[in-house]
N, C-alpha and C positions, 0 to 999 in steps of 0.2 A: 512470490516474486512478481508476477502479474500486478497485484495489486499495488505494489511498489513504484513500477514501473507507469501506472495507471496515474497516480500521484503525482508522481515530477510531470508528466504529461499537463494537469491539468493545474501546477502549477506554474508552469511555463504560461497558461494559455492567460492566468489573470494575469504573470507582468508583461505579456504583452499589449496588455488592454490598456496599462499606464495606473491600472491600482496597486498602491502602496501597502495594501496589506495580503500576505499570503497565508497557507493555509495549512496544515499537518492534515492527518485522518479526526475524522469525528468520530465521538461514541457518544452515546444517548447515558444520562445516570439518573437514577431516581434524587428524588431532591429529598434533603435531610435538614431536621430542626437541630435546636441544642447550639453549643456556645463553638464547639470546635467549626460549626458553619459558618463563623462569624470569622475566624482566625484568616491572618493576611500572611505571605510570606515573600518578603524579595529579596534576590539573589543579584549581586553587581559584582561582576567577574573584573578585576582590573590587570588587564594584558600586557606582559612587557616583564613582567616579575618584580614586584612592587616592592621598595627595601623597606623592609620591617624596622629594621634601626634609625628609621627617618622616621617612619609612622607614628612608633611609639620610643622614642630616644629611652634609651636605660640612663639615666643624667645620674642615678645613682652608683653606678655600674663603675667600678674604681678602673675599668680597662677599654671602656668609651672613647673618652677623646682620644685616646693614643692611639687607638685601631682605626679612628676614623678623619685624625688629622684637621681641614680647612673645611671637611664637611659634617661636620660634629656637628651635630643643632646645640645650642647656642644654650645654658645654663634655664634655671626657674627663674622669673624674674628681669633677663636681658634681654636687647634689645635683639629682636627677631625669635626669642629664647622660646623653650619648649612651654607649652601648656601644661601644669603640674596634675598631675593624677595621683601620684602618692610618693614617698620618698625615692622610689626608685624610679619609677617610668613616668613621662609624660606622653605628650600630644604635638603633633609637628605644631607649627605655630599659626600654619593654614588652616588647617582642623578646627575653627574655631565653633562652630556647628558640633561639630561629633564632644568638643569640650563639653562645652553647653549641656548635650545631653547626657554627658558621663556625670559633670556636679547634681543633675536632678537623678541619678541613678540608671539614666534609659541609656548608657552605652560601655562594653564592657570591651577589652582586647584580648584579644590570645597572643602571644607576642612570639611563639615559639613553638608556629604550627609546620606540617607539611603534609604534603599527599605520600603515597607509599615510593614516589619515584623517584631516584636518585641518579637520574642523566644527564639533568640540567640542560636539556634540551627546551627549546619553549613547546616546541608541536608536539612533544611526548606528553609533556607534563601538563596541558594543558586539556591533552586529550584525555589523561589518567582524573584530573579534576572535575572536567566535565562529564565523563561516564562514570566515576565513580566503582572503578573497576580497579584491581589492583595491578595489573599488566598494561602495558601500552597497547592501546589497540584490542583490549578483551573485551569490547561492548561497542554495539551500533546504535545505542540508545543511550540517551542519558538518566542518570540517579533521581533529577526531578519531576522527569515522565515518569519515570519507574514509581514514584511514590505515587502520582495521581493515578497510574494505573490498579498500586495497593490500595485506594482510598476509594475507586471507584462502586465498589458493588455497595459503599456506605453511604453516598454522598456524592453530589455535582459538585466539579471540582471546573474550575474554566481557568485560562491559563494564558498571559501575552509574553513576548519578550520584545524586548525594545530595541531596533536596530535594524539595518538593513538584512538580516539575514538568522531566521533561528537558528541562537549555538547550540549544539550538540547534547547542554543538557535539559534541554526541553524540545530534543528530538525524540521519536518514539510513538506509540499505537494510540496515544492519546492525541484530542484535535491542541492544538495552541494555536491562538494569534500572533501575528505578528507583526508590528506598526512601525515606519520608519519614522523618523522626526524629517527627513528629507521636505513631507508635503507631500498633494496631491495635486496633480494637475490635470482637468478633465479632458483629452481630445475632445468628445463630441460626449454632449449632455445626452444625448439618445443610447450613450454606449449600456447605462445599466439596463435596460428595458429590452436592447437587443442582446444581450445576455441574457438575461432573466427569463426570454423567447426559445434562447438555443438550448438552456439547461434546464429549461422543464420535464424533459421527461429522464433528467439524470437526479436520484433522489441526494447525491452526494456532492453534484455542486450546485444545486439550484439550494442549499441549505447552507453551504461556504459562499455563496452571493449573497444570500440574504445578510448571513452574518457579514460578511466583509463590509459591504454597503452601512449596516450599522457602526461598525466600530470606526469608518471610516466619517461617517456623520460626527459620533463623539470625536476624534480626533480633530477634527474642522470646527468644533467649538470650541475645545479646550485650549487651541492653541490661537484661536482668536485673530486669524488670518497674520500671525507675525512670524519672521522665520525662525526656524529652529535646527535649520541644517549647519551647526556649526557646532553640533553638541559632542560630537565623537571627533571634534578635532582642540589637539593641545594649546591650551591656552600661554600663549607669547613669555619665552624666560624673561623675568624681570631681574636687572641688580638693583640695589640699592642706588636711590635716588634718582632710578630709570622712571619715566612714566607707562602705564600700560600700553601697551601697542595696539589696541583693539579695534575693528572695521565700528563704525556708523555710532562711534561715540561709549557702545556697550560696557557695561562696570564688567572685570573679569568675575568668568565664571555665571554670564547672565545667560544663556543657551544652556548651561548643564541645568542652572537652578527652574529656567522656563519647562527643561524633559522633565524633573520633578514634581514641579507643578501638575502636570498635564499627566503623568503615567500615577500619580494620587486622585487625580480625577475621573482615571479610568477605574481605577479599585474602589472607589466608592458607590458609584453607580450600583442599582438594585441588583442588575444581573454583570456587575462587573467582574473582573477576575480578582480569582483569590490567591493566585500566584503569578511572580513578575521575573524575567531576567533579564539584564541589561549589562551591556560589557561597555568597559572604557581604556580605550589604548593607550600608547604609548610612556609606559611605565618602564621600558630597559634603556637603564640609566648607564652607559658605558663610558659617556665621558660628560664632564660639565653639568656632574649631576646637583651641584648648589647645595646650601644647609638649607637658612629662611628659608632664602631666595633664590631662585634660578629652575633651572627645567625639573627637574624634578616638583620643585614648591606650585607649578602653573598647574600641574595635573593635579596633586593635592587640592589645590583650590576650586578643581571642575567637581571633583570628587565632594568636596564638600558641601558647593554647591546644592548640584544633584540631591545631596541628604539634606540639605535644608529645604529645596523646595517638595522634597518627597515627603518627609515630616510635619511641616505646617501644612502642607497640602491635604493631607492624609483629615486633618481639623480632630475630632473626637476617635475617628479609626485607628490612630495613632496607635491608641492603648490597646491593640487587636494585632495588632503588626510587629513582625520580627523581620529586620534588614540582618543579612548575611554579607559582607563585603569578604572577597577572598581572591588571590594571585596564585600561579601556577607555582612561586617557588620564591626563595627570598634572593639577595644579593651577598656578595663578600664583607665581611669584619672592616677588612681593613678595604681604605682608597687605595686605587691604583694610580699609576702612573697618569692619567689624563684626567684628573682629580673625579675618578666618578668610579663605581666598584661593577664588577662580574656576575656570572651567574654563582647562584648559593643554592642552601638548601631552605633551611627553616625561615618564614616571615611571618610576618601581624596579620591576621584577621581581626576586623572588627564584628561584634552585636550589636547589633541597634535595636530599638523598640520600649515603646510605652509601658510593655508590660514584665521587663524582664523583672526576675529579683534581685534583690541586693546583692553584692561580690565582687571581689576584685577581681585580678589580674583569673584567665580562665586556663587552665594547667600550671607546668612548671618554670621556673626561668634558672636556665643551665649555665650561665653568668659567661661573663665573655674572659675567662681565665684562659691562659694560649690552651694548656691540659686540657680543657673544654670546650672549641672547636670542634665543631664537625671537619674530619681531614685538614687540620688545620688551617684552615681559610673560613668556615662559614657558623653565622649560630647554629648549634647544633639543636634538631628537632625534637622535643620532647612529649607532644601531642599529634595523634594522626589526625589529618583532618575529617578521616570519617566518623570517627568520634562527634565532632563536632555536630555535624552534620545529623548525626542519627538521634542526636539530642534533642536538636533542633525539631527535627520532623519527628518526633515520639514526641514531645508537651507541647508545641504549635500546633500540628496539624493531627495526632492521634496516629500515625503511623505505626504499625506491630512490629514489635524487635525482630517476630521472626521472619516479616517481609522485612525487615532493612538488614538482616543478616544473610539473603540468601539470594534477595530478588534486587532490592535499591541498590545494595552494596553488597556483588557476590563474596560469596566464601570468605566473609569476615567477621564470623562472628565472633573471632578474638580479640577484637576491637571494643571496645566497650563502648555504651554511647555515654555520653558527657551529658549529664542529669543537673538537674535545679538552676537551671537558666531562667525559664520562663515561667512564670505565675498560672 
């Protein structure tokens, strides 16, 4: 408790000094060779409950358009229309990035995923996604410290998330960085030296300065004094034959693709991190949520961004790197009355990365027949996400079943982990 309390204490004291990066607990790990040292992993939490039936439209799905009305993405082939991935599912038509990497094989969907939560709450299920717990509120850590802490006694594991504030699943007894795209703005150029002064004889933060000061150097090059503080806000709903609305001339989605750049720049570096998370808001679409085009399509396109400048960025790392994109819960079948849909259960997760293997769609699709609703309103769930997940971290990173049955993701080992993803 002490040392808890120690913590916030001396994170408080770097944002009062006006630096951008803060700080968890440090642990020292011996350094390790071999190929899984090389393995990358980033996690993009997209907040709001992201509809899955936009993401990846079932165009094949004979009970689509009916259930989704004026917001039906739009045929293979038409104008605004889905990106094709196989007879049945495609690609919203912003997605044009995540297409890209699905026709060379690097990107795969789940279409009919969900966490164990069924309240449709967003701070329930958000919290159940990011602890990795199967209760609301069963864990003060999250599932991707919990992994670096399983990974630890094998291997240095370094860890950033991207935003103004570490989410929850890269809280926990491991150190992680944390970088805002906000910028840096020095009060007084003397400020590191009189730190550097005060916490000499503290071995705990005169070592979270040292590191802060570096990562905060990398971030002041990477981003190459231009701003970046517009990355976690939603890009302008467009209609059709609207022009972008955007401040200082920017092409949409040029702030998401610039954090991409910049958070690949940090994973490459020699002693960069090998694990990333970064979240992106406003995904609850409750009205005016658009097919192509409109609020809904503006986030799609930040989001895709983001994975393009993360991808190209990444340059040869790429084929080392598995992207996790995942939301706390999907939306309604059918439009509601304010042309936009509700909280649901089951949504799309996307895979990304250089190295997956071949395959399609990743679980089952429970087809949108009214008999197959979930309570009749939502796709109904067919894959738990921790499945997903413990797939992920068993062939990416070498994680032990029996740490992600009991420690990453407690008391579930009934869950299977979802196997032959990654090469």
């Amino acid at each position: 408790m002490t040392r808890s309390l120690d913590l916030t204490r001396r994170s408080a004291l770097f944002a009062a000094s006006g630096l951008t990066v803060t700080f968890l607990a440090r642990q020292s790990f011996a350094a390790s060779e071999g190929g899984l040292a090389k393995r990358k992993l980033v996690v993009v939490i997209c907040r709001g409950a992201m509809d899955g039936l936009s993401v990846s439209p079932p165009i094949g799905d004979a009970d689509y358009v009916g259930l989704r009305g004026e917001i039906a993405i739009a045929g293979f082939g038409q104008v605004d229309g889905a990106l094709k991935l196989d007879e049945t599912f495609g690609l919203h038509p912003c997605l044009e990035t995540v297409h890209a990497l699905a026709l060379k094989e690097e990107a795969r969907i789940a279409p009919a995923i969900a966490t164990p939560d069924r309240a449709r709450s967003h701070f329930e299920a958000q919290d159940v996604l990011e602890s990795g717990s199967s209760q609301v509120y069963g864990a003060s850590s999250g599932w991707l410290n919990r992994s670096m802490e399983a990974l630890a006694p094998a291997r240095k594991i370094e860890a950033l998330s991207v935003g103004a504030q570490a989410p929850l699943i890269l809280r926990g007894r491991i150190q992680a960085a944390a970088w805002s795209p906000g910028g840096f703005h020095e009060r007084d150029a003397r400020l590191p030296g009189i730190l550097a002064d005060l916490y000499a004889g503290d071995p705990l933060l005169s070592r979270a300065l040292a590191s802060g000061l570096e990562t905060q150097a990398m971030a002041k090059l990477a981003t190459a004094a231009a701003p970046a503080n517009a990355m976690m806000a939603p890009s302008p709903a467009m209609t059709p034959g609207q022009a972008p609305q955007t401040p200082a001339a920017q092409p949409p989605g040029a702030a998401a693709r610039k954090t991409g750049v910049t958070l690949a720049k940090f994973m490459i570096e020699p002693h960069g991190p090998q694990i990333a998370a970064i979240s992106l808001d406003g995904f609850d679409t409750h009205a005016g949520q658009g097919a192509g085009q409109g609020a809904l399509a503006g986030r799609l396109r930040d989001l895709d961004a983001l994975l393009d400048g993360l991808s190209s960025g990444l340059g040869p790392e790429w084929a080392n790197t598995v992207v996790l994109v995942a939301t706390e819960f999907g939306r309604t079948a059918r439009i509601n009355g304010t042309k936009g849909t509700d909280h649901g259960t089951a949504s799309t997760a996307l895979v990304l990365g250089g190295g997956l293997k071949r395959g399609g769609i990743i679980g089952d699709w429970p087809t949108l027949q009214q008999a197959r609703l979930f309570e009749n309103r939502d796709t109904a769930p067919t894959l738990d996400m921790r499945g997903l997940f413990k797939g992920v971290l068993m062939e990416q990173l070498g994680v032990d079943r029996r740490a992600l049955d009991t420690v990453v993701f407690p008391d579930s080992a009934g869950v299977a982990p979802v196997l032959g993803l990654v090469a």
